[in-house]
One Martini backbone bead per residue (centre of mass of N, CA, C, O) as a GRO file, in nm:
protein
  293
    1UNK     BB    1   0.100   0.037   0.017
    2UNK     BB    2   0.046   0.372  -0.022
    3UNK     BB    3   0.204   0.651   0.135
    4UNK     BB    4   0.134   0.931   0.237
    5UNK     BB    5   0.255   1.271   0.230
    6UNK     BB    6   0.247   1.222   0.584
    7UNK     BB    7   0.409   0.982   0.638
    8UNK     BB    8   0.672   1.061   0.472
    9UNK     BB    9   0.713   1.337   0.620
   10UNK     BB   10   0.723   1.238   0.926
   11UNK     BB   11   0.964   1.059   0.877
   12UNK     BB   12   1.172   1.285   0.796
   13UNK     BB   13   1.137   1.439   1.053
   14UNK     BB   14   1.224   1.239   1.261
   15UNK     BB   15   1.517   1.176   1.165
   16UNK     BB   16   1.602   1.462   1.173
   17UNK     BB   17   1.512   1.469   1.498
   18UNK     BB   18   1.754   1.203   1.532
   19UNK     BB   19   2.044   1.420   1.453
   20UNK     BB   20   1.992   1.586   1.696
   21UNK     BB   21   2.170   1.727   1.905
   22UNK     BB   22   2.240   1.857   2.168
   23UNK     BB   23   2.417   2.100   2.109
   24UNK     BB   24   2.242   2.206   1.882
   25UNK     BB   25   1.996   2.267   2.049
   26UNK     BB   26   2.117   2.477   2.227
   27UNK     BB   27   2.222   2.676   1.969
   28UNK     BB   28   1.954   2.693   1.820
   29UNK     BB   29   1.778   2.805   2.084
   30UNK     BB   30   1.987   3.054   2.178
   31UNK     BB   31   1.974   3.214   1.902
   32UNK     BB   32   1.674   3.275   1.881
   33UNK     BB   33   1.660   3.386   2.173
   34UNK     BB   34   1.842   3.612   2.098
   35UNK     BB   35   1.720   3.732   1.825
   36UNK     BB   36   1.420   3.825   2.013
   37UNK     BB   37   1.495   3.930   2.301
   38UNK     BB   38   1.408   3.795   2.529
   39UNK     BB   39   1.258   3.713   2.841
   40UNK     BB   40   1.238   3.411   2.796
   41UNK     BB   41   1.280   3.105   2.799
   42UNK     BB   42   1.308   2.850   2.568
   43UNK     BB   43   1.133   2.537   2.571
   44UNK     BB   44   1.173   2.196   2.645
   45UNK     BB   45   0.926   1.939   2.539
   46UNK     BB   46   0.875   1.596   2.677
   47UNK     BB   47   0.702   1.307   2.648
   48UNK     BB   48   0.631   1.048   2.923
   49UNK     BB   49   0.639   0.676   2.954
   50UNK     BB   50   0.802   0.674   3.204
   51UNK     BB   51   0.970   0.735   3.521
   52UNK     BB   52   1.247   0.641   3.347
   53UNK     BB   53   1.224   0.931   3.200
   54UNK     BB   54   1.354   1.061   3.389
   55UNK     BB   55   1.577   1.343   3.406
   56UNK     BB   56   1.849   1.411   3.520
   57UNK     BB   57   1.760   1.653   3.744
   58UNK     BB   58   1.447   1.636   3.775
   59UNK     BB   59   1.172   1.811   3.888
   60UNK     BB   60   0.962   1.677   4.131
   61UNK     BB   61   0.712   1.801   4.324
   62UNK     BB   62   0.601   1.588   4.515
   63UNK     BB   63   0.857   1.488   4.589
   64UNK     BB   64   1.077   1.762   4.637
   65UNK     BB   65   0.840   2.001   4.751
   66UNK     BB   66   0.531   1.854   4.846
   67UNK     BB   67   0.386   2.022   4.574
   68UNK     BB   68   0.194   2.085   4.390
   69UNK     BB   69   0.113   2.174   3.985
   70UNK     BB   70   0.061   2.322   3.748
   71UNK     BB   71   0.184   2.319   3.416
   72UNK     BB   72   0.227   2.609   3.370
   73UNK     BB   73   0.425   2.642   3.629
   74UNK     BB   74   0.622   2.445   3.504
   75UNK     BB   75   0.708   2.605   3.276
   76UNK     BB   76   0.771   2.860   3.431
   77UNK     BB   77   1.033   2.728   3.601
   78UNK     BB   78   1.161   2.667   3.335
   79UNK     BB   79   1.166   2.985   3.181
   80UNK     BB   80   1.276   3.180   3.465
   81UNK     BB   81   1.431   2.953   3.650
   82UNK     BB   82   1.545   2.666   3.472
   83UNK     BB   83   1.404   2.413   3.542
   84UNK     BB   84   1.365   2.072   3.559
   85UNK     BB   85   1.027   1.940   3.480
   86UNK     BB   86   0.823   1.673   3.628
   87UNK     BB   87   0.545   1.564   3.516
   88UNK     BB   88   0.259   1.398   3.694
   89UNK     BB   89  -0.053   1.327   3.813
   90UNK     BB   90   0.071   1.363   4.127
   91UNK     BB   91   0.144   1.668   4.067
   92UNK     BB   92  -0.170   1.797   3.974
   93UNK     BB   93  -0.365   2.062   3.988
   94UNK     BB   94  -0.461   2.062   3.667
   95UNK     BB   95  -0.703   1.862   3.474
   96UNK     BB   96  -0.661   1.931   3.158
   97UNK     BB   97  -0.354   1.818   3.116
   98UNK     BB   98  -0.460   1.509   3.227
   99UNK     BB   99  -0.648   1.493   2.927
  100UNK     BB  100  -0.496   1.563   2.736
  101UNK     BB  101  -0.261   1.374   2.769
  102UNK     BB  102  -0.378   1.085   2.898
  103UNK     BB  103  -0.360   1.029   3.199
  104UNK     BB  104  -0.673   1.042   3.183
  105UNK     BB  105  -0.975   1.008   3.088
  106UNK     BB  106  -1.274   1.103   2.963
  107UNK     BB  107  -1.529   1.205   3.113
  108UNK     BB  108  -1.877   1.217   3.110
  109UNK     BB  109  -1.856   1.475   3.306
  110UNK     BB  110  -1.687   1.653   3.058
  111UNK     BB  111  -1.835   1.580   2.790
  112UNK     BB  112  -2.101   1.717   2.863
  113UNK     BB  113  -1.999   2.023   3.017
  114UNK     BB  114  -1.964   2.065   3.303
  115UNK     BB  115  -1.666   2.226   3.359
  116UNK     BB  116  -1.809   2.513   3.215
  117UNK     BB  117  -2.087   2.455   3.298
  118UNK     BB  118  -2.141   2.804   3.378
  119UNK     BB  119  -1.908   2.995   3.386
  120UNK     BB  120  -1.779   2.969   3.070
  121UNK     BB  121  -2.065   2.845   2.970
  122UNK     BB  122  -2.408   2.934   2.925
  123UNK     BB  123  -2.419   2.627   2.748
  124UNK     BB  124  -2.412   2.292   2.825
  125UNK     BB  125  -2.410   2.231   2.458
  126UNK     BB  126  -2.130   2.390   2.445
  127UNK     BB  127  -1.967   2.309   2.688
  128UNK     BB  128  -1.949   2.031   2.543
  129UNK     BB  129  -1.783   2.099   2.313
  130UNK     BB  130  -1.561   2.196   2.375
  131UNK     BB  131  -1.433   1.961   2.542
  132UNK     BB  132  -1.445   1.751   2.303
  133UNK     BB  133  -1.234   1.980   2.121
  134UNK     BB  134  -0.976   1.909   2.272
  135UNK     BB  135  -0.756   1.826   2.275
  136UNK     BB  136  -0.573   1.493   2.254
  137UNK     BB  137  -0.417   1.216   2.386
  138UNK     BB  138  -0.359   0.914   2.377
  139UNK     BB  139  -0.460   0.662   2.635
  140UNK     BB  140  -0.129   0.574   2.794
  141UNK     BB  141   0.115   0.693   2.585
  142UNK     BB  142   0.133   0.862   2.868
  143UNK     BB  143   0.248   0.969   3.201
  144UNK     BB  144   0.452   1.258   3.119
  145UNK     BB  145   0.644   1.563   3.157
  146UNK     BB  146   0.882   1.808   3.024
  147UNK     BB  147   1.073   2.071   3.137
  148UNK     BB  148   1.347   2.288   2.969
  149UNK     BB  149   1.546   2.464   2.844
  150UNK     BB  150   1.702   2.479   2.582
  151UNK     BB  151   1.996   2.558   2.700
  152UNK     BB  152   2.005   2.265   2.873
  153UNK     BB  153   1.885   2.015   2.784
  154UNK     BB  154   1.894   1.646   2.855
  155UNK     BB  155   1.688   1.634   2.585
  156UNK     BB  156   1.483   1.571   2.363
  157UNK     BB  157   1.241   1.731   2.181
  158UNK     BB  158   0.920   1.742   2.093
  159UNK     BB  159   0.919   2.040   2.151
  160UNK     BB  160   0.868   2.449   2.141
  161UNK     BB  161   0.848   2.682   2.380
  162UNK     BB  162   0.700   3.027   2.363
  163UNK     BB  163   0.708   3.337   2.515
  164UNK     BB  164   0.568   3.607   2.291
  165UNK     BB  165   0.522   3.888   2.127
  166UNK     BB  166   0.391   4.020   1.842
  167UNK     BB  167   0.696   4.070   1.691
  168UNK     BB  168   0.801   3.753   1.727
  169UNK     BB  169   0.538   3.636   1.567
  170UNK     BB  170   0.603   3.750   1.321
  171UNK     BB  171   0.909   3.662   1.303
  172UNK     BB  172   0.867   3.364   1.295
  173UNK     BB  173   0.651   3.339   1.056
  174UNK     BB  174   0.806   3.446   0.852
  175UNK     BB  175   1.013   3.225   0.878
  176UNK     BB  176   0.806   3.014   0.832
  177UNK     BB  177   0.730   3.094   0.551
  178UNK     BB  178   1.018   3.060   0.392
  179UNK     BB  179   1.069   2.773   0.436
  180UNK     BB  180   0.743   2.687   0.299
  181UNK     BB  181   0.488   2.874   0.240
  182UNK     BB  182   0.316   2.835   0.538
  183UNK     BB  183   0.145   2.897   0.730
  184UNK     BB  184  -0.062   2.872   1.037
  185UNK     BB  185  -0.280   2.636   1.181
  186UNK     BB  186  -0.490   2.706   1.414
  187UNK     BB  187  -0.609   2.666   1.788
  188UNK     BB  188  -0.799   2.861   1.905
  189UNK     BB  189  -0.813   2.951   2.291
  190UNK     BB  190  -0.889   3.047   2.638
  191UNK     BB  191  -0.772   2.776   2.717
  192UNK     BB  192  -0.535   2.568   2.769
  193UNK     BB  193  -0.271   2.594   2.703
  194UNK     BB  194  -0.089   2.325   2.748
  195UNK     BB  195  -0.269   2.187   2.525
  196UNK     BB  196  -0.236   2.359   2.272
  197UNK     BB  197   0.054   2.401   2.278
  198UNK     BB  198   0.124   2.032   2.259
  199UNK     BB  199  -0.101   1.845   2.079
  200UNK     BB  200  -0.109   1.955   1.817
  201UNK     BB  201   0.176   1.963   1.770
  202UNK     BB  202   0.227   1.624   1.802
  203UNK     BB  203   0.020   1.561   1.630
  204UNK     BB  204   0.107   1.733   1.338
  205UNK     BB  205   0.414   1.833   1.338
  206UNK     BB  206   0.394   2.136   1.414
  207UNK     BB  207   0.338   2.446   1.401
  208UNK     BB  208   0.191   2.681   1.667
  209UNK     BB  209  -0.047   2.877   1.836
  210UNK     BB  210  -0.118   3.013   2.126
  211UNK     BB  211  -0.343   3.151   2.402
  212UNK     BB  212  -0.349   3.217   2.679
  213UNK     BB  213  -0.446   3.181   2.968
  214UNK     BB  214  -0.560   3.256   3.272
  215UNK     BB  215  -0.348   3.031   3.449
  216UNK     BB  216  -0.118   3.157   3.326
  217UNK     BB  217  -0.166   3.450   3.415
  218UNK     BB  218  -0.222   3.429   3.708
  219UNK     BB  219  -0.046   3.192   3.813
  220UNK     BB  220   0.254   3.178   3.541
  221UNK     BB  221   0.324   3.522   3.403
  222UNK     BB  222   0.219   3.615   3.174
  223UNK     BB  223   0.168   3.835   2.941
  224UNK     BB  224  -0.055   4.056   2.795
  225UNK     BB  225   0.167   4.030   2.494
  226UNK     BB  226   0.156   3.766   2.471
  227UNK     BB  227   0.246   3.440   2.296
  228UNK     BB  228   0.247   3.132   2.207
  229UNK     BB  229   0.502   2.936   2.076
  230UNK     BB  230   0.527   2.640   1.833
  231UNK     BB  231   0.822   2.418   1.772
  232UNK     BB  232   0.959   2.198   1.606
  233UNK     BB  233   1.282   2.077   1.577
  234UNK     BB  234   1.350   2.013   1.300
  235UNK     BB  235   1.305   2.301   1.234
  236UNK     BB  236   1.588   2.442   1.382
  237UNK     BB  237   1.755   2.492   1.082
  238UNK     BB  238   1.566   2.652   0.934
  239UNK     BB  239   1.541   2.888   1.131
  240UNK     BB  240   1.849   2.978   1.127
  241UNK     BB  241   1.866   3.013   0.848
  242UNK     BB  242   1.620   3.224   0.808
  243UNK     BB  243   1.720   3.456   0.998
  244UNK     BB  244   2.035   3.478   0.822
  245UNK     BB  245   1.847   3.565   0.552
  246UNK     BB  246   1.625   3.813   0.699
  247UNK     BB  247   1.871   3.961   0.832
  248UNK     BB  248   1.979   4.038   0.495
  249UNK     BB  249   1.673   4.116   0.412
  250UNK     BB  250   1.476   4.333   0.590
  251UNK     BB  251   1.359   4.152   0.814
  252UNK     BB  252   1.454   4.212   1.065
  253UNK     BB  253   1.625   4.275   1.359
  254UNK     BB  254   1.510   4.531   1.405
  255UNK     BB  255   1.262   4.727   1.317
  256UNK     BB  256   1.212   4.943   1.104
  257UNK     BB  257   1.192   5.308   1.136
  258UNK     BB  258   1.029   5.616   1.004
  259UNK     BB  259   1.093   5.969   1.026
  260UNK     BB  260   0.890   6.233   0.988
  261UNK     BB  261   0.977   6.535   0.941
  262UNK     BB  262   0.882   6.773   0.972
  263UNK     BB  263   0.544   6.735   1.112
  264UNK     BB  264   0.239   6.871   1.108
  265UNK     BB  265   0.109   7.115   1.298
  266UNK     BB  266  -0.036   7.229   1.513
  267UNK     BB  267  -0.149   7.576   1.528
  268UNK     BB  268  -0.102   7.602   1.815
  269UNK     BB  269   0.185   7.527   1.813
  270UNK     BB  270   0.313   7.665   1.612
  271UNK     BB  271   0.254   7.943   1.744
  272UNK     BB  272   0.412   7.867   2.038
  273UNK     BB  273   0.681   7.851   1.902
  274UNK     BB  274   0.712   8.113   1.832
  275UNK     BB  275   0.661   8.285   2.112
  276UNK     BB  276   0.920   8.093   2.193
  277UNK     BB  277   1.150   8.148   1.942
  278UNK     BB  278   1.170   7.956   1.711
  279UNK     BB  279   1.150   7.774   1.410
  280UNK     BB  280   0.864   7.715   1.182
  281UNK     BB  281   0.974   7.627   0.950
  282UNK     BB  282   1.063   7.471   0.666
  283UNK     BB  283   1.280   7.301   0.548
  284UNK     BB  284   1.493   7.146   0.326
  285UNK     BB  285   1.502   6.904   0.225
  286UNK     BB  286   1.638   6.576   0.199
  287UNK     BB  287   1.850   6.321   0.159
  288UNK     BB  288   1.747   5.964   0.245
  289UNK     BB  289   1.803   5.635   0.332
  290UNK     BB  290   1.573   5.432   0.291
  291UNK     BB  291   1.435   5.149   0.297
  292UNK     BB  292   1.341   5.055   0.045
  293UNK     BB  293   1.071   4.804   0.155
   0.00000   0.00000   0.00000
């Protein structure tokens, strides 16, 4: 039977993702960080199929500090102060990312639109659909997910997780663009950002937009101009590549400003700049190298 250009794609991607060195991976995660002039660190993240797959020195909060986390915040700990993250079922603060990543069943008491009706939905059989329609991996394929800084990171991941404003998702968009000349199609919610934001990228092999959940921003430090973005790693040597040259030719950071000399004033300006001594007349033009394009 012949293979579709999806499980071709899929298998070619995989190959490239596992050719990726640690060294590789440190080097070109840090390369993105900085030339967006980061916040915080993008994060790697690598679903585990069982206890014997956390990376050493990985930080279990149930286990090494007492207290449960939410997943945002699990994130946040690894993209603002370093740690490297193990969640498992018992580590979890928040029901969606147990449900999202597989690691227990979706109950009928979820999938009738309970947990959202009626607080934030305010008909019962819309907040069905919501449920119903959130991302999810299958069940038992994971038990635990990880997460480190890109530069430190001593796993491959599975994605590559950044809080960026949206000057950074400009610039990262235009890279996806140059790389291949598709879009992003992303599944936007309010809700669950932990699983918008790797759910349907590791189901799709793709690169995904995810908006900050509430979750996110109250317990776990989203700043409001933020929005998630993720990239998968296999393309991490094409955005490097696209970067070095969007950055030489009028793509890059900063963009550039351009500013309109004497700009037309208030009646009122400029006749109070006369009263008090200016000289308000416009110069001669002047010859200035704008950016071309």
């Amino acid at each position: 039977m012949k293979e579709s250009n999806f499980v071709i794609k899929n298998k070619i991607q995989k190959e490239k993702k596992m050719n990726l060195s640690l060294d590789n991976i440190h080097e070109m995660g840090e390369k993105i960080e900085y030339w967006l002039r980061m916040r915080v660190h993008p994060i790697a993240v690598k679903m585990l199929k069982d206890k014997d797959e956390i990376p050493e020195g990985a930080i279990k909060p149930l286990r090494d500090w007492g207290h449960k986390y939410s997943q945002c915040q699990a994130f946040a700990k690894s993209q603002r102060d370093g740690f490297t993250m193990a969640m498992f079922l018992e580590d979890s603060w928040c029901p969606e990312p147990v449900l999202g990543y597989g690691w227990t069943k979706r109950a009928k008491h979820f999938l009738e639109g309970n947990h959202r009706y009626p607080d934030s939905i305010r008909k019962l059989e819309d907040a069905a659909r919501w449920c119903k329609n959130m991302p999810y991996l299958e069940y038992g394929k994971y038990k635990g997910i990880v997460s480190a800084p890109i530069g430190s990171c001593n796993f491959v991941p599975d994605v590559i997780l950044m809080h960026v404003n949206g000057m950074m998702t400009s610039e990262l968009t235009i890279v996806k663009n140059w790389i291949d000349g598709n879009d992003i199609q992303a599944q936007l919610s309010g809700h669950a950002a932990c699983v918008y934001a790797v759910v349907p990228a590791l189901l799709k092999n793709k690169c995904t937009i995810t908006i900050p959940c509430k979750g996110d921003r109250r317990l776990a430090g989203a700043q409001d101009d933020e929005i998630l973005y993720t990239i998968v790693p296999e393309l991490l040597p094409d955005f490097v590549e696209g970067i070095d040259f969007l950055q030489d030719h009028n793509w890059g950071i900063p963009m550039k400003q351009e500013y309109k000399e004497e700009y037309n004033l208030k009646p009122k300006y400029a006749n109070f700049g006369e009263r008090i001594g200016m000289d308000m007349t416009n110069s001669p033009q002047r010859g200035q190298n704008f950016q071309k394009y």
